[in-house]
C-alpha positions in Angstrom: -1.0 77.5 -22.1 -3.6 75.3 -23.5 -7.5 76.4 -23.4 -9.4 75.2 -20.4 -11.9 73.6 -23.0 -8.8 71.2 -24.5 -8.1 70.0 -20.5 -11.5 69.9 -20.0 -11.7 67.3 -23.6 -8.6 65.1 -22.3 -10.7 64.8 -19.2 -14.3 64.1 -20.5 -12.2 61.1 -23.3 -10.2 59.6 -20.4 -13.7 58.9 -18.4 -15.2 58.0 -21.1 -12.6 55.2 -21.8 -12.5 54.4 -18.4 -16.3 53.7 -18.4 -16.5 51.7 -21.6 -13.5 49.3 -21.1 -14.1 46.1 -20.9 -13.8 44.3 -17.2 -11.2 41.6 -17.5 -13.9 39.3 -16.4 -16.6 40.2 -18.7 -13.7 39.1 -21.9 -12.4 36.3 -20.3 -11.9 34.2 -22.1 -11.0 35.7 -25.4 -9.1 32.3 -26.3 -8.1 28.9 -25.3 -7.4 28.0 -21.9 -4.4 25.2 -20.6 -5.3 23.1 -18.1 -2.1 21.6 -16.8 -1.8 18.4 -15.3 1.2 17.0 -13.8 -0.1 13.4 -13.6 -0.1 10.9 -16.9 -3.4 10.1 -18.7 -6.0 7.8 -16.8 -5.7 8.5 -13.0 -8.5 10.5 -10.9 -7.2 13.9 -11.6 -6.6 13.3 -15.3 -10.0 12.3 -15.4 -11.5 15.1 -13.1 -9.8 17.6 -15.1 -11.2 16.5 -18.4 -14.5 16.4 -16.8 -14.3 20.2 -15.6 -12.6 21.2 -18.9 -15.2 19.9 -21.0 -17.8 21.9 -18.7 -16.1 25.0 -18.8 -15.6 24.6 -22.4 -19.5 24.5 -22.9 -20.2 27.0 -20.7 -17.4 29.9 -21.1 -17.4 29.5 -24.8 -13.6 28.8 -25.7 -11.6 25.8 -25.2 -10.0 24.5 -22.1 -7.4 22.1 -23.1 -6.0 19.4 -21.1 -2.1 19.2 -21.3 -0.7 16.4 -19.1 3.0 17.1 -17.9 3.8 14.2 -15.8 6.7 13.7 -14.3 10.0 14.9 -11.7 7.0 14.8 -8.6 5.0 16.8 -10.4 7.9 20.2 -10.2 8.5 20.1 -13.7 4.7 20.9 -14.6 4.4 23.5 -11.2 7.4 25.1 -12.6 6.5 25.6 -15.8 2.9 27.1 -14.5 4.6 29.5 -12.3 6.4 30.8 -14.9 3.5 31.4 -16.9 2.1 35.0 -17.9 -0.5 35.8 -15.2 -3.4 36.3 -17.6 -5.9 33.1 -16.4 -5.0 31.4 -19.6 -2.5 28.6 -17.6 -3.9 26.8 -15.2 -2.9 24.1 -13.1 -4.6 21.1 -11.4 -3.0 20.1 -7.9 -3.5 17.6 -5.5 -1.7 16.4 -2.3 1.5 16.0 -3.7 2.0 20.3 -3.9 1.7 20.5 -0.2 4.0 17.3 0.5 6.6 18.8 -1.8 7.6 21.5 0.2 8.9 19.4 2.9 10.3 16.7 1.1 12.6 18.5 -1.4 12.7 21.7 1.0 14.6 24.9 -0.5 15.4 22.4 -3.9 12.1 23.3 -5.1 12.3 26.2 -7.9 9.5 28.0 -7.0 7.5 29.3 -3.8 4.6 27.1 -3.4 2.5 29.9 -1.8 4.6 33.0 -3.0 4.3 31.8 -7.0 0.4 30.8 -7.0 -3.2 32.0 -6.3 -6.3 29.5 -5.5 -9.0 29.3 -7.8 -10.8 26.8 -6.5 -10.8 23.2 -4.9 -12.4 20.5 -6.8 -13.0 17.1 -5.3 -11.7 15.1 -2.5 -11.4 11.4 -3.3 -11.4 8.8 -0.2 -9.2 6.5 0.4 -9.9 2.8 1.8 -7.9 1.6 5.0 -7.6 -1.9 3.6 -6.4 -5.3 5.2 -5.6 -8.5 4.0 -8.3 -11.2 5.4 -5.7 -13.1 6.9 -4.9 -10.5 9.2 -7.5 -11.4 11.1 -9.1 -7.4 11.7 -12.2 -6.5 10.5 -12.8 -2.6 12.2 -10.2 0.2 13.1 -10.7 -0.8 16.4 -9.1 -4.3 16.2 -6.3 -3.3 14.2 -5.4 -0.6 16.9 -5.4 -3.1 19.5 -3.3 -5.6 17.4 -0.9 -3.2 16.0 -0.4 -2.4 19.7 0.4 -5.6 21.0 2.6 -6.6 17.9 4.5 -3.5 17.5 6.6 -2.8 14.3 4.8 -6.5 13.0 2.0 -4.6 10.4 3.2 -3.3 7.3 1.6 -1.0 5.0 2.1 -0.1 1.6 1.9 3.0 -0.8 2.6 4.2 -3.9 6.4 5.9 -2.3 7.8 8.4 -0.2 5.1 11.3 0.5 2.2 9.4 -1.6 -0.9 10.2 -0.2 -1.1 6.5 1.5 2.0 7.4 3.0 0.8 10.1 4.7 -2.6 8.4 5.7 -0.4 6.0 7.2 1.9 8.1 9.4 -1.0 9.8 10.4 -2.5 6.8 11.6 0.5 6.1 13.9 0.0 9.6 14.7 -3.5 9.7 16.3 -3.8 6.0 17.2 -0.1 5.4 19.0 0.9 2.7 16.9 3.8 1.8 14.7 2.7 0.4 11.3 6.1 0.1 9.1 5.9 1.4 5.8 6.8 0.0 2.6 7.0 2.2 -0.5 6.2 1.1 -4.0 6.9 2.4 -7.2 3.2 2.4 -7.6 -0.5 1.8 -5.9 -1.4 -1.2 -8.2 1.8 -3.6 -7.2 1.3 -2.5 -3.3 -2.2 -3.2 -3.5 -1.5 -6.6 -5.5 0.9 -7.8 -2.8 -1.2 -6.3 0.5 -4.4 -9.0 -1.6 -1.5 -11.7 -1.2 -0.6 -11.2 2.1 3.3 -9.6 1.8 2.7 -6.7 3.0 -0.8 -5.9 5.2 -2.3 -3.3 4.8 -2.8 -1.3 2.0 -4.4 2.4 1.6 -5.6 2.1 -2.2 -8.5 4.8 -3.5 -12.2 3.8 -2.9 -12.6 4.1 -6.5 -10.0 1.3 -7.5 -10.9 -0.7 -4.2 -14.4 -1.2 -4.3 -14.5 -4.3 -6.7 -11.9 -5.4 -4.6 -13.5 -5.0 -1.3 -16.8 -6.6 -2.9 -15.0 -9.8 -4.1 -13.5 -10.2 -0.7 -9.8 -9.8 -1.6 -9.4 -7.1 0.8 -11.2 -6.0 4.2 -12.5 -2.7 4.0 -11.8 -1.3 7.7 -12.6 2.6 7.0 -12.4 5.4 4.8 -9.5 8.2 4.8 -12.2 11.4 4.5 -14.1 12.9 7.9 -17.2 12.1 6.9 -19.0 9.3 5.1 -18.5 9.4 1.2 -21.7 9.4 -0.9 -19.5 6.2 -3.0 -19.4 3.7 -0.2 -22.0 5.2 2.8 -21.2 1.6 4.7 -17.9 1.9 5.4 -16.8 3.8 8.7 -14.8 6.4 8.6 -11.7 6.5 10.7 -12.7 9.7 11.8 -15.2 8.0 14.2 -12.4 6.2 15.9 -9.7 8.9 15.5 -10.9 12.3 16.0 -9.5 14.6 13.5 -8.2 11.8 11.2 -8.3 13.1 7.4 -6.0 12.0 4.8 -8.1 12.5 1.3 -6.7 12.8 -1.9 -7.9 16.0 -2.8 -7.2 18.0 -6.5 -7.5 21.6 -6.8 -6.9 24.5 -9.4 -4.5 27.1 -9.3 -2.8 29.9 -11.2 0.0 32.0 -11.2 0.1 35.1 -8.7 -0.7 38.2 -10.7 -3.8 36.9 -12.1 -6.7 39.6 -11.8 -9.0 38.5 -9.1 -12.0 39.4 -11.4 -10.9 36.8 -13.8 -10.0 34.3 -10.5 -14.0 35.0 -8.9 -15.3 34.2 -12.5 -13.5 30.8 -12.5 -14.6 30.4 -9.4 -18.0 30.2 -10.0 -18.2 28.6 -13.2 -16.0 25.6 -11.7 -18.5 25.5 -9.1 -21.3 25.4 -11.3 -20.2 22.8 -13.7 -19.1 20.3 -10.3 -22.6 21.0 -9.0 -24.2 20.4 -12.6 -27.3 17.6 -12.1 -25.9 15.9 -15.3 -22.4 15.8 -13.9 -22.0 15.2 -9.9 -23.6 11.9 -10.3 -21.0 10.4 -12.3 -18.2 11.6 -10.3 -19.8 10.1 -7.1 -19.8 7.1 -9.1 -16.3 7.4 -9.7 -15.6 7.6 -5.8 -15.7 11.3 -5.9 -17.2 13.7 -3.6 -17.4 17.2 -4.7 -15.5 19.6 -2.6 -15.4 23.5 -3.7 -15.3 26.6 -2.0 -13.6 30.1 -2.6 -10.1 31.1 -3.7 -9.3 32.7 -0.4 -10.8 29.3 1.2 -8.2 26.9 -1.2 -5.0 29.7 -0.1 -5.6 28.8 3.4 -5.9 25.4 3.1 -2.6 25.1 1.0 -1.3 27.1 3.8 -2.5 24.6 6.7 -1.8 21.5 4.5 1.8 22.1 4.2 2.4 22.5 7.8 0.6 19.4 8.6 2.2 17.7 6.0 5.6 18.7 7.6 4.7 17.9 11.0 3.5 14.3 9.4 6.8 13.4 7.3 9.5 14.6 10.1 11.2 11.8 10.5 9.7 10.1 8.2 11.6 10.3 5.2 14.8 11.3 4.1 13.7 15.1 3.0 16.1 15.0 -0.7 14.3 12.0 -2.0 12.8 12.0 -5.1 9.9 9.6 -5.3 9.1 7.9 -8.8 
């Protein structure tokens, strides 16, 4: 039997270690950080994600490195980051395309879209711009309704493909308003856009970022913005909200991880993302890039997830054929 003063010693070294271990938060981060993005160099994300990483750089004191993994709807990058260790060194940058995913490729996906990942925090929602062709002869959401009601099936829209954010704007629009607006998928926003300016197709559902000049130069009609509110980028245009109740259909970008990470380390990320999207010397450029700063907690960006891929389901039934890949 060993002495009561040897227990006693195991006892008195394990508090001890227990007191003087490091918090995972209070070493985090002990080195670099990834910052995956699904998307290519260039776009809003890419950019917003640079734009963070550089802040948390500065501020937590080790890198955070952008690695773009574009491609396959944006899986092959999800996949990859939840498989990752669950250590807050992998991160991932989402936007509306990880809560549209669920319904279009259904049980195909390989990985649980909720199950697999834990919010950190949302970043930015981005409006888009309901915009017509002058010659259609609209100039509110109003008189569209009202045309698009008495030409059924005549109005065509177009969007960047199957499940694109402009997509869904759109379908929600026949949603709320009654209407049937047909849409027409492109392999991209630039040649929709480009042929909604000469008149093929209508209407058009391009960023407010990329449509501004547009809008300005009278090539397109700016009839409302996709977000609830009015963005801080363009306070004169409506948004469709006023008209439609309940109508949101921002792009919106986000940061998750892999389940499993410590939710010391998740609140510190938190925070610090918060605090670099807030920084004085940084919101104002991203307003002028058409971005409205959007954060809020982890718990906050879980439930949203949640609620956006139910609405995005009830959205795209119907809609699209659920096995198709979109370029």
């Amino acid at each position: 039997m060993r002495p009561a003063f040897h227990r006693h010693g195991l006892v008195l070294a394990l508090a001890l270690s227990m007191t003087t271990a490091p918090a995972p938060a209070q070493t985090y981060p002990a080195r670099p950080v990834h910052v995956v993005v699904p998307f290519a160099p260039g776009g809003n994300a890419d950019i917003l994600a640079r734009v963070l990483s550089e802040g948390l750089t500065r501020n937590m004191g080790q890198p955070f490195v952008v690695d773009n993994r574009p491609g396959g709807s944006n899986i092959i990058a999800t996949q990859m980051v939840a498989r990752a260790k669950p250590d807050g060194y992998t991160l991932l940058v989402i936007s509306n395309s990880h809560t549209v995913n669920p319904t279009v490729f259904a049980s195909k996906l390989p990985y649980d879209t909720l199950r697999d990942f834990t919010g950190v925090a949302k970043l930015a929602t981005t409006p888009m711009v309901l915009a017509a062709n002058p010659g259609l002869g609209v100039n509110t959401v109003p008189e569209l309704i009202a045309k698009a009601k008495a030409e059924p099936g005549r109005i065509n829209f177009s969007s960047s493909g199957n499940g694109s954010s402009a997509h869904m704007a759109g379908e929600l629009l026949n949603t709320l308003a009654g209407i049937k607006i047909v849409h027409v998928p492109y392999k991209g926003t630039s040649q929709g856009v480009s042929d909604t300016m000469s008149g093929q197709v209508q209407l058009a559902f391009p960023s407010l970022s990329a449509a501004g000049v547009l809008i300005r130069a009278g090539q397109l009609r700016g009839l409302g913005i996709t977000t609830a509110r009015r963005s801080e980028a363009a306070p004169d245009i409506p948004p469709i909200a006023e008209t439609l109740p309940g109508f949101d259909a921002s792009i919106w970008t986000a940061v998750i991880a892999p389940a499993g990470v410590p939710r010391p380390v998740i609140s510190r990320l938190n925070a610090e993302i918060v605090k670099v999207l807030n920084d004085p010397a940084i919101k104002p450029k991203l307003v002028e890039m058409g971005v409205d700063v959007d954060t809020g907690t982890p718990e906050q960006l879980d439930a949203f997830i949640e609620s956006d891929i139910k609405r995005s389901a009830q959205l795209l039934k119907g809609a699209i054929k659920l096995d198709m890949i979109r370029q």
